[in-house]
N, C-alpha and C positions, 0 to 999 in steps of 0.2 A: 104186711103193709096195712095201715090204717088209715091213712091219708095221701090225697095227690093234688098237690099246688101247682097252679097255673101262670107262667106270663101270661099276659092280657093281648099287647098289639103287637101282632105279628106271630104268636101262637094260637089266638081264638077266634080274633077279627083282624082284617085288610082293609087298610084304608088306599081307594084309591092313588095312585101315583103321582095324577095329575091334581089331587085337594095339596099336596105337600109342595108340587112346585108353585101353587097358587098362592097359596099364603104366605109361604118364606118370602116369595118374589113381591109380594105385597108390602110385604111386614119393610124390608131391605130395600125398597124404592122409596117409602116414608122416611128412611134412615139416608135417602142417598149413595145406595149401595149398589153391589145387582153380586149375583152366584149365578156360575152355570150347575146344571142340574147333579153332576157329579158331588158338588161341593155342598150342595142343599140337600142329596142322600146319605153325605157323612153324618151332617146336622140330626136329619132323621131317625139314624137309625144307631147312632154311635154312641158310646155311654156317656163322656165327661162332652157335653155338649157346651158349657161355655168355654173348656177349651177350645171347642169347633168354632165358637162363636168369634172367639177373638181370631185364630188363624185362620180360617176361612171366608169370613162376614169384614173382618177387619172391624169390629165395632165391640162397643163395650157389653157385655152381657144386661148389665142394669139399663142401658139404654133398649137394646134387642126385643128382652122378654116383654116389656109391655106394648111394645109394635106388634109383636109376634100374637100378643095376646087377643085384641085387637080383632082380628081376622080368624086367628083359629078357637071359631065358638061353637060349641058343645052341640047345636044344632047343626051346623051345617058340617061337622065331623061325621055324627051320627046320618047323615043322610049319603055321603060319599064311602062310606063303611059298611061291609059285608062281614058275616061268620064265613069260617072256613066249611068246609063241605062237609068236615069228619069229625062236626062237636056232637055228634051223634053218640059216639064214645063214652060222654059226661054222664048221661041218662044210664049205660050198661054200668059204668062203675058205680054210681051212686044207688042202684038194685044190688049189688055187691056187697054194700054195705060199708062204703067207701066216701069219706069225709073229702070234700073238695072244698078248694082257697083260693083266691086270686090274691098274686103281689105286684103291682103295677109302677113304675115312677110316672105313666100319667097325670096330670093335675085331677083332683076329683072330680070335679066338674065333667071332663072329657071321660072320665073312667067309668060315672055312671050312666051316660050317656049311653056308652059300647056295650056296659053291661046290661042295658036294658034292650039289646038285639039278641042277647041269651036266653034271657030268663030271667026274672026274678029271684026265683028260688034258686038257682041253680047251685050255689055256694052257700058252703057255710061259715067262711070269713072273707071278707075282704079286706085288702091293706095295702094303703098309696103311700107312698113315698111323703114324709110331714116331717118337717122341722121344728117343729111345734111338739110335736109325739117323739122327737128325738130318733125319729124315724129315715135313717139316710137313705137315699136310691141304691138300686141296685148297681154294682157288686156287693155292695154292704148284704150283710146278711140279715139286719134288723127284721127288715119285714117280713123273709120267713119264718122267722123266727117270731115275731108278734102273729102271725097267723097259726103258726101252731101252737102257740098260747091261747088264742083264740078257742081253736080247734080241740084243747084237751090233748095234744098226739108230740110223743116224743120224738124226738128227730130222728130215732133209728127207723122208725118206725113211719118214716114218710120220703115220699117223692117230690122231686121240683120238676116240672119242664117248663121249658121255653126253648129261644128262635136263635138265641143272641149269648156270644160269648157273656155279657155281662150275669144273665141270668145260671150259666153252668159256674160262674167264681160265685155267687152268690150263693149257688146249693153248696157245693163245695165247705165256703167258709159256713154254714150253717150246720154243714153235717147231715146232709142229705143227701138221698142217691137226685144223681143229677141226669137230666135224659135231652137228649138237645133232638127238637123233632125241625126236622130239612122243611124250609118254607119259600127256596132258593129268594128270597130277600136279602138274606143279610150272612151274609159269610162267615164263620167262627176266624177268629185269628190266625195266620200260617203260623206256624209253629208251637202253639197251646197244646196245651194235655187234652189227647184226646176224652170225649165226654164218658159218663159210663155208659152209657144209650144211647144210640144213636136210632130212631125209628123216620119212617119215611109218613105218617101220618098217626093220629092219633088211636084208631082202633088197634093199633098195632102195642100198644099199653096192655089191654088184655090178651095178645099174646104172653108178655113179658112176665105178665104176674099168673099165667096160668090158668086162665081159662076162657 
């Protein structure tokens, strides 16, 4: 293994519970709306979210996202946001000798935000979801795959993890060993292929690979 690529939210950092029903609930009063909180953690945390938008919100996505926009800013994200407890892990692989990636569908804005509660350095690519770069969100495999372009590192030869079924079809279609690390947030699909990995935190990677 030469490389380990990261989901970002909800594998590295936690955004409070209470920032997500804040803003949707804001964004959806602007619009005339209202969701109970069930239906604001599909939005959340679920992949094709303007389908959430339209059956859940009952509104148009092109209307939604600049309400949504609006309210969820990169500052006050970054201040209702925590790492996990077990990115301690980053620092042992990266002594390893081990190429680390982030691929996010957060907006950049929100992305460098969270990654500036990391480190800096801590990656050696990073890759948001861009339509512009021809870059689709995850499940698409684009962005693993532009990070390991980045990275110099062929797909045999790397790992993906994240939180969220979206992130194991994404290693998957890109040809990566895929590793789903439990964040109990966001449940994988009942009946999906189970992941190749399944770990309960992060330092549990260098058991996987051996040392």
């Amino acid at each position: 293994m030469k490389a380990v690529l990261f989901d970002l939210d909800g594998t590295l950092v936690t955004t409070r519970a209470e920032y997500r029903y804040s803003v949707v609930g804001r964004a959806l009063r602007e619009l005339r709306r209202r969701a109970d909180q069930a239906a604001i953690d599909a939005f959340w945390f679920g992949a094709d979210r303007d389908a959430i938008i339209r059956t859940h919100f009952d509104v148009a996505p092109s209307s939604f996202w600049p309400a949504f926009a609006r309210y969820d800013r990169p500052d006050q994200r970054a201040r209702c946001t925590t790492v996990f407890h077990d990115i301690g892990a980053l620092s042992k692989l990266r002594n390893l000798g081990i190429k680390l990636g982030v691929v996010t569908n957060a907006p950049l804005p929100i992305a460098l935000a969270e990654l500036t509660l990391l480190g800096a350095d801590a990656f050696g690519a990073v890759v948001v979801a861009d339509a512009e770069r021809n870059i689709r969100p995850k499940p698409s495999p684009d962005g693993i795959l532009a990070c390991l372009d980045a990275l110099a590192v062929r797909a045999d030869r790397a790992w993906f993890v994240g939180n969220a079924a979206e992130d194991i079809e994404a290693a998957r279609a890109a040809c990566v060993v895929d590793v789903h690390v439990e964040r109990d947030e966001q449940p994988l699909h009942t009946g999906m292929r189970p992941p190749r990995h399944t770990i309960k935190n992060l330092h549990a990677l260098l058991d996987l690979i051996g040392h």
